[in-house]
C-alpha positions as CSV (number, residue, x, y, z in Angstrom):
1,X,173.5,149.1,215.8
2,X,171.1,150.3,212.9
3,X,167.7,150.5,213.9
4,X,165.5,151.7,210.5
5,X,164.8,149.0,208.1
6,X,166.9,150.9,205.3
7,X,170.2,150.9,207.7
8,X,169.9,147.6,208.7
9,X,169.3,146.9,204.8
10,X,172.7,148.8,204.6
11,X,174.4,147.1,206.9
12,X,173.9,143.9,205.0
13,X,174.6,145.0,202.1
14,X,178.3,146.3,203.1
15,X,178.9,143.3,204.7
16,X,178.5,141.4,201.7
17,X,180.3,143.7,199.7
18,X,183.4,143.6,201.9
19,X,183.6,139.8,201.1
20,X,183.7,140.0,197.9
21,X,186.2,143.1,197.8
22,X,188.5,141.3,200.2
23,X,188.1,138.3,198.0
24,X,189.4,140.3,194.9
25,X,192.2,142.0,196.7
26,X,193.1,138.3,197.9
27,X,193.2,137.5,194.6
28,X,195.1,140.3,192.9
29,X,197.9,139.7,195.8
30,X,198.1,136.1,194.4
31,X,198.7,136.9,190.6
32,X,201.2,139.5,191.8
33,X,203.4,136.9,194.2
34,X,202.9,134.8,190.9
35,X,204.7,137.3,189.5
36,X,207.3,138.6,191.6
37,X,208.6,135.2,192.5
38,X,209.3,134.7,188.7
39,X,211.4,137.6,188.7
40,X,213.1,137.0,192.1
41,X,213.9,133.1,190.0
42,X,215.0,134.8,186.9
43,X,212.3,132.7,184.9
44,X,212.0,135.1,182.1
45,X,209.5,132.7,180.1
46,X,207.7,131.7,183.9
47,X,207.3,136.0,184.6
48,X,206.3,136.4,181.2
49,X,203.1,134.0,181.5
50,X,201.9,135.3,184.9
51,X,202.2,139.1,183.8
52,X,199.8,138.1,181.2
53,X,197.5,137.0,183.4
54,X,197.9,139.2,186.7
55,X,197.5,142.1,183.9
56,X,193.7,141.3,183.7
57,X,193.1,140.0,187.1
58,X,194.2,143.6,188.1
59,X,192.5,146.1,185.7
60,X,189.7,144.1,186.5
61,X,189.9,145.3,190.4
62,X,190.4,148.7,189.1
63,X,187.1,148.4,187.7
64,X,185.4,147.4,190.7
65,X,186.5,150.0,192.8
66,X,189.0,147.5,194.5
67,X,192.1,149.4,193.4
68,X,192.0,152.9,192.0
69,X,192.7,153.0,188.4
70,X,196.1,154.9,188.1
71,X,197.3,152.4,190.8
72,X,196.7,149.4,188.9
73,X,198.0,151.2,185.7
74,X,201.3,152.0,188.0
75,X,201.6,148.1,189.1
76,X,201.3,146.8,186.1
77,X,203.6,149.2,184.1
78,X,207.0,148.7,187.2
79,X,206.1,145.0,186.7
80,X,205.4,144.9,182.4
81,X,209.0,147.2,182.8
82,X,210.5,144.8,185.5
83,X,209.7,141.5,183.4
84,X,211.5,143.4,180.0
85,X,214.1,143.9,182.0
86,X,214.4,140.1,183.5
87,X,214.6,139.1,179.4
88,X,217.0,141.5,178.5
């Protein structure tokens, strides 16, 4: 347990912070089962609509140190690429 004012300071502070990152990653998992179930249904219009707004929700992550910025970039480019392929 952390016994200086600082570390117990600390402690409260990464709490709080794991929240709200858990939070976020909760919510990027959503957009992307939003997405993904479009494409298992072959909703090309329905896929189309939830890329376009998973896109944000997960560069937005990236930013905040919830994902790492190449592997938001990578998720959203096999999905953009798996959607185009859905409408084809």
């Amino acid at each position: 347990m952390a016994n200086t004012p600082s570390a117990k300071k600390a402690a409260r502070k990464i709490v709080r912070r794991t929240a709200v990152n858990t939070a976020r990653r909760s919510r990027v998992r959503t957009f992307l089962r939003k997405v993904e179930e479009a494409i298992a249904a072959g909703q090309a219009d329905d896929a189309r609509a939830a890329l376009a707004a998973a896109e944000p929700e997960i560069m937005r992550a990236a930013q905040k140190g919830v994902l790492h910025k190449n592997t938001a970039s990578r998720k959203v480019s096999r999905l953009a690429s798996r959607v185009r392929s859905l409408s084809a």
